[in-house]
N, C-alpha and C positions, 0 to 999 in steps of 0.2 A: 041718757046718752043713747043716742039712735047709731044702730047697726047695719052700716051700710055694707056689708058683705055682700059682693057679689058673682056669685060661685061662676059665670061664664067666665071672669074676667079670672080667677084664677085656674081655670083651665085651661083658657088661653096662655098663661105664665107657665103654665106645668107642659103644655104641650112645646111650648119653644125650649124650655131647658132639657127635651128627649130632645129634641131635633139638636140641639147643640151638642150632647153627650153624643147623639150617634155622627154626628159627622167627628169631632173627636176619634173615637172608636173608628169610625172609617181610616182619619188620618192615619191613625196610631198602625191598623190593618195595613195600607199602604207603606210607610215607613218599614213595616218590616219585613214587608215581600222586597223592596226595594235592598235590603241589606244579603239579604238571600239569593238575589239575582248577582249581586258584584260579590260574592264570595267563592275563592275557587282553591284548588290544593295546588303545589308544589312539589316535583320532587325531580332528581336526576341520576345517572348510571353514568357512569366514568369507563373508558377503558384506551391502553395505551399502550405505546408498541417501541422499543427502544435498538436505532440505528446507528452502523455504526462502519466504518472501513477498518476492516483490520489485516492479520497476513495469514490469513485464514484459508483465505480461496486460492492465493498464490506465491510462489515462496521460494526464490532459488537454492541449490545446494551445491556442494563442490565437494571432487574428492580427490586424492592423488594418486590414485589405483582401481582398473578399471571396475567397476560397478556395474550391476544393473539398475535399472528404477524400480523405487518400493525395497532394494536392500539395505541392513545398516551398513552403517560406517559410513554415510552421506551426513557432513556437516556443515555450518551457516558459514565458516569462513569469512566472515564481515567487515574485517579490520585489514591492512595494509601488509600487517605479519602474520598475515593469514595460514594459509595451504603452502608449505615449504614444496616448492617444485623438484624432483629428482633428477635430475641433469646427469647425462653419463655424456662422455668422448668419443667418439669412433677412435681416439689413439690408449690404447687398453691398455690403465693402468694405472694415465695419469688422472690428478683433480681438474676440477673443473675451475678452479682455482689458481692453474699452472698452464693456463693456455699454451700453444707456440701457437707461431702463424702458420694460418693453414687447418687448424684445428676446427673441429665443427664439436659442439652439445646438444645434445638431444634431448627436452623435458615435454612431459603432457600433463595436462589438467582435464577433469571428466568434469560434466557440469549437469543438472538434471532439474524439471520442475518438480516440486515437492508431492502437491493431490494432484496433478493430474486432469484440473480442472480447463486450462486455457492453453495457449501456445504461447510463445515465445520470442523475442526478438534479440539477440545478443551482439553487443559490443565489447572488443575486445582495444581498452583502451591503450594509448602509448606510455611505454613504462613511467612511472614514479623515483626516481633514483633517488639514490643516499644521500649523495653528494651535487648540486647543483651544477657546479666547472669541474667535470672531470671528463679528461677526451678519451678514456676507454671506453663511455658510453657511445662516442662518435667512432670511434675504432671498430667496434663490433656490429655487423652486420645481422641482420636478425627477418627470420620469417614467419609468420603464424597462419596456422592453416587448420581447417575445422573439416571434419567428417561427414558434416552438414552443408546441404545448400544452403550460397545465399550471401558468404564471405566475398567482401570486396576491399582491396587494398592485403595487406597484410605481410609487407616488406618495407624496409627502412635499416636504419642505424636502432640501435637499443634505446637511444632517447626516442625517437620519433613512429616505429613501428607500429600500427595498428591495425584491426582488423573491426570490418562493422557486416550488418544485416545477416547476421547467421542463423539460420531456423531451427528454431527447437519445438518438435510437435510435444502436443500431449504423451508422456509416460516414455519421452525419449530419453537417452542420453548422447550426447555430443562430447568428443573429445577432440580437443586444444593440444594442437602440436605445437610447442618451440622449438625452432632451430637458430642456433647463435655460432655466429662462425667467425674467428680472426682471419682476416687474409692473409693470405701468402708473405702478401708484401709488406704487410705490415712491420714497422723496427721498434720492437718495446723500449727501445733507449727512447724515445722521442716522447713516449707517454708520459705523461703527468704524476699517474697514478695506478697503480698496480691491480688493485680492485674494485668493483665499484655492482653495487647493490641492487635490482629492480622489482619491481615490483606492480606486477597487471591489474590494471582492476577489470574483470568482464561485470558489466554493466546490460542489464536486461530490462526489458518492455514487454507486457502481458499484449497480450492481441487474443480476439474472438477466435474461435477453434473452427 
Protein backbone atom coordinates (compact mmCIF):
# COMPACT_ATOMS: atom_id res chain seq x y z
CA UNK A 1 0.00 0.00 0.00
CA UNK A 2 1.75 3.23 -1.07
CA UNK A 3 1.68 6.32 1.08
CA UNK A 4 0.60 9.13 -0.49
CA UNK A 5 0.90 11.76 2.20
CA UNK A 6 1.44 14.78 1.41
CA UNK A 7 2.55 17.03 4.09
CA UNK A 8 2.16 20.65 1.81
CA UNK A 9 -1.42 19.62 1.19
CA UNK A 10 -2.07 19.25 4.94
CA UNK A 11 -0.74 22.50 5.66
CA UNK A 12 -2.42 24.05 3.38
CA UNK A 13 -5.80 22.37 5.47
CA UNK A 14 -4.25 23.37 8.68
CA UNK A 15 -3.58 26.78 7.65
CA UNK A 16 -7.39 27.37 6.34
CA UNK A 17 -8.88 25.87 9.50
CA UNK A 18 -6.60 28.99 11.61
CA UNK A 19 -7.90 31.34 9.23
CA UNK A 20 -11.45 30.12 9.73
CA UNK A 21 -11.06 29.95 13.83
CA UNK A 22 -9.57 33.47 13.64
CA UNK A 23 -12.21 35.11 11.67
CA UNK A 24 -14.63 33.21 13.95
CA UNK A 25 -12.89 34.67 17.00
CA UNK A 26 -12.89 37.99 15.12
CA UNK A 27 -16.72 37.56 14.84
CA UNK A 28 -17.21 36.45 18.22
CA UNK A 29 -14.76 39.91 19.16
CA UNK A 30 -17.13 42.11 17.28
CA UNK A 31 -20.43 40.68 18.47
CA UNK A 32 -19.33 41.64 21.77
CA UNK A 33 -18.15 45.01 21.49
CA UNK A 34 -21.36 45.48 19.55
CA UNK A 35 -23.45 44.35 22.86
CA UNK A 36 -21.25 46.88 24.96
CA UNK A 37 -21.83 49.75 22.74
CA UNK A 38 -25.97 49.34 22.93
CA UNK A 39 -25.87 48.77 26.73
CA UNK A 40 -26.62 51.76 28.96
CA UNK A 41 -28.28 52.43 32.64
CA UNK A 42 -31.38 53.87 33.75
CA UNK A 43 -32.47 55.67 36.49
CA UNK A 44 -34.78 58.68 37.62
CA UNK A 45 -35.57 61.38 40.87
CA UNK A 46 -39.06 62.46 41.33
CA UNK A 47 -40.00 65.43 43.05
CA UNK A 48 -43.49 67.30 43.51
CA UNK A 49 -45.22 70.16 44.72
CA UNK A 50 -48.93 70.09 45.97
CA UNK A 51 -51.48 73.27 44.95
CA UNK A 52 -54.12 74.30 46.06
CA UNK A 53 -56.93 77.61 46.89
CA UNK A 54 -57.84 77.56 50.12
CA UNK A 55 -59.13 80.58 52.83
CA UNK A 56 -55.89 80.83 53.92
CA UNK A 57 -54.85 84.16 52.25
CA UNK A 58 -58.31 85.78 52.64
CA UNK A 59 -61.14 85.50 54.86
CA UNK A 60 -63.88 87.85 56.11
CA UNK A 61 -65.06 88.32 59.65
CA UNK A 62 -67.92 90.12 61.35
CA UNK A 63 -68.62 91.40 64.65
CA UNK A 64 -71.49 93.13 66.52
CA UNK A 65 -69.27 95.41 68.76
CA UNK A 66 -66.67 97.65 67.65
CA UNK A 67 -63.26 95.77 67.25
CA UNK A 68 -60.12 96.45 66.07
CA UNK A 69 -58.18 94.19 63.41
CA UNK A 70 -56.11 91.29 64.82
CA UNK A 71 -58.57 91.40 68.14
CA UNK A 72 -60.66 88.29 69.35
CA UNK A 73 -64.10 88.16 69.26
CA UNK A 74 -64.11 88.50 65.40
CA UNK A 75 -66.24 85.67 63.94
CA UNK A 76 -67.08 83.90 60.40
CA UNK A 77 -70.82 84.55 60.74
CA UNK A 78 -71.48 82.49 57.56
CA UNK A 79 -75.09 81.61 57.80
CA UNK A 80 -78.18 83.78 57.35
CA UNK A 81 -78.76 83.71 61.38
CA UNK A 82 -75.61 84.94 61.64
CA UNK A 83 -74.48 88.16 63.72
CA UNK A 84 -77.84 89.18 65.67
CA UNK A 85 -77.67 93.09 64.90
CA UNK A 86 -78.57 95.38 68.07
CA UNK A 87 -81.02 97.76 66.98
CA UNK A 88 -81.86 100.42 69.81
CA UNK A 89 -85.01 103.40 69.11
CA UNK A 90 -84.07 106.96 69.45
CA UNK A 91 -87.86 106.63 71.44
CA UNK A 92 -86.20 105.29 74.92
CA UNK A 93 -87.60 102.59 76.20
CA UNK A 94 -89.38 101.14 73.61
CA UNK A 95 -88.60 97.63 71.50
CA UNK A 96 -87.71 97.64 68.43
CA UNK A 97 -90.40 95.36 68.12
CA UNK A 98 -93.07 98.04 69.04
CA UNK A 99 -92.31 100.54 66.31
CA UNK A 100 -94.84 103.68 66.05
CA UNK A 101 -94.73 105.82 63.08
CA UNK A 102 -92.17 107.99 63.02
CA UNK A 103 -89.74 105.84 64.84
CA UNK A 104 -86.20 105.34 63.67
CA UNK A 105 -83.60 102.02 64.81
CA UNK A 106 -80.28 102.23 64.78
CA UNK A 107 -77.95 98.92 64.36
CA UNK A 108 -74.18 98.50 63.21
CA UNK A 109 -72.12 95.57 61.98
CA UNK A 110 -67.95 95.95 62.02
CA UNK A 111 -66.61 93.75 59.20
CA UNK A 112 -62.66 93.18 58.91
CA UNK A 113 -60.28 91.08 56.57
CA UNK A 114 -58.85 88.19 58.59
CA UNK A 115 -54.47 88.19 57.53
CA UNK A 116 -54.32 91.17 56.23
CA UNK A 117 -53.01 90.00 53.06
CA UNK A 118 -55.37 91.74 50.18
CA UNK A 119 -57.98 94.55 50.09
CA UNK A 120 -61.42 94.36 49.79
CA UNK A 121 -64.45 95.04 47.93
CA UNK A 122 -67.94 94.82 49.95
CA UNK A 123 -71.46 94.49 49.03
CA UNK A 124 -74.09 94.96 51.21
CA UNK A 125 -76.81 92.95 49.97
CA UNK A 126 -80.89 93.65 49.93
CA UNK A 127 -82.33 92.07 52.85
CA UNK A 128 -83.44 88.25 52.96
CA UNK A 129 -86.85 88.34 54.79
CA UNK A 130 -88.80 85.69 56.78
CA UNK A 131 -91.65 86.05 55.25
CA UNK A 132 -91.95 86.50 51.26
CA UNK A 133 -95.65 88.93 51.22
CA UNK A 134 -95.26 90.83 54.05
CA UNK A 135 -95.80 94.96 53.51
CA UNK A 136 -93.87 95.80 56.64
CA UNK A 137 -91.01 95.00 54.78
CA UNK A 138 -92.32 97.78 52.13
CA UNK A 139 -93.36 99.90 55.16
CA UNK A 140 -90.12 100.51 56.48
CA UNK A 141 -87.67 102.63 55.15
CA UNK A 142 -84.22 101.77 55.58
CA UNK A 143 -80.55 103.31 54.91
CA UNK A 144 -77.00 101.63 55.02
CA UNK A 145 -74.15 103.62 55.21
CA UNK A 146 -70.33 102.52 55.53
CA UNK A 147 -67.43 104.42 57.28
CA UNK A 148 -65.59 103.57 54.12
CA UNK A 149 -65.26 104.91 50.80
CA UNK A 150 -66.82 103.79 47.94
CA UNK A 151 -70.63 102.98 48.95
CA UNK A 152 -73.05 103.54 46.43
CA UNK A 153 -76.82 103.28 46.66
CA UNK A 154 -77.65 102.28 50.09
CA UNK A 155 -81.54 103.54 50.52
CA UNK A 156 -84.75 101.73 49.91
CA UNK A 157 -87.59 100.06 51.63
CA UNK A 158 -86.32 96.88 53.84
CA UNK A 159 -86.97 94.52 50.92
CA UNK A 160 -85.06 96.41 48.46
CA UNK A 161 -82.20 98.33 50.32
CA UNK A 162 -78.61 97.89 49.25
CA UNK A 163 -75.36 99.03 49.39
CA UNK A 164 -72.26 98.05 46.96
CA UNK A 165 -68.39 99.07 46.16
CA UNK A 166 -67.28 99.84 49.88
CA UNK A 167 -63.37 99.65 50.46
CA UNK A 168 -61.83 97.75 52.90
CA UNK A 169 -58.02 98.16 52.93
CA UNK A 170 -55.56 95.70 54.38
CA UNK A 171 -55.98 95.45 58.49
CA UNK A 172 -59.09 97.67 58.29
CA UNK A 173 -62.26 97.73 59.83
CA UNK A 174 -65.46 99.08 58.43
CA UNK A 175 -68.53 99.72 60.20
CA UNK A 176 -72.19 99.14 58.64
CA UNK A 177 -74.74 101.51 59.90
CA UNK A 178 -78.48 100.55 59.64
CA UNK A 179 -81.08 102.81 60.04
CA UNK A 180 -84.74 101.65 59.72
CA UNK A 181 -87.41 104.14 60.12
CA UNK A 182 -91.53 103.84 60.14
CA UNK A 183 -93.03 107.05 58.71
CA UNK A 184 -94.83 109.31 60.25
CA UNK A 185 -97.68 108.40 58.15
CA UNK A 186 -97.63 105.36 58.12
CA UNK A 187 -101.27 103.49 59.77
CA UNK A 188 -100.40 100.06 61.35
CA UNK A 189 -104.16 99.01 60.82
CA UNK A 190 -103.34 98.68 56.99
CA UNK A 191 -100.29 96.27 57.68
CA UNK A 192 -100.47 92.86 56.95
CA UNK A 193 -98.26 91.86 59.53
CA UNK A 194 -96.84 92.97 62.69
CA UNK A 195 -93.26 91.67 62.25
CA UNK A 196 -91.22 90.79 59.91
CA UNK A 197 -87.48 89.43 59.99
CA UNK A 198 -84.19 90.56 57.85
CA UNK A 199 -81.36 89.67 57.22
CA UNK A 200 -77.97 91.15 55.17
CA UNK A 201 -75.69 89.37 53.54
CA UNK A 202 -72.34 91.61 53.01
CA UNK A 203 -70.85 89.88 50.35
CA UNK A 204 -66.96 90.65 49.62
CA UNK A 205 -64.27 90.37 46.64
CA UNK A 206 -60.53 90.26 47.39
CA UNK A 207 -58.65 92.70 44.95
CA UNK A 208 -54.67 93.39 44.71
CA UNK A 209 -53.44 95.60 47.60
Amino acid sequence: MSNNYDPTVDQAAQNKRRKRKALLASGAVLGIGAVITLAAWNDSVWGFGEFGVGDAAWNLQGSTVALAHGDAGWTEYDTANGAAIAFTLDDVGIDVTNMMPGSTATGSLWVTEQYGNLDSILDVRSAVLNQGTNNVADALQVTISADKPGGAGGTGTLRTAGLTGVQLGTEEVVKLTFTVTLPSNTNPSNLSSDTVTAAWQVYGTSVDS
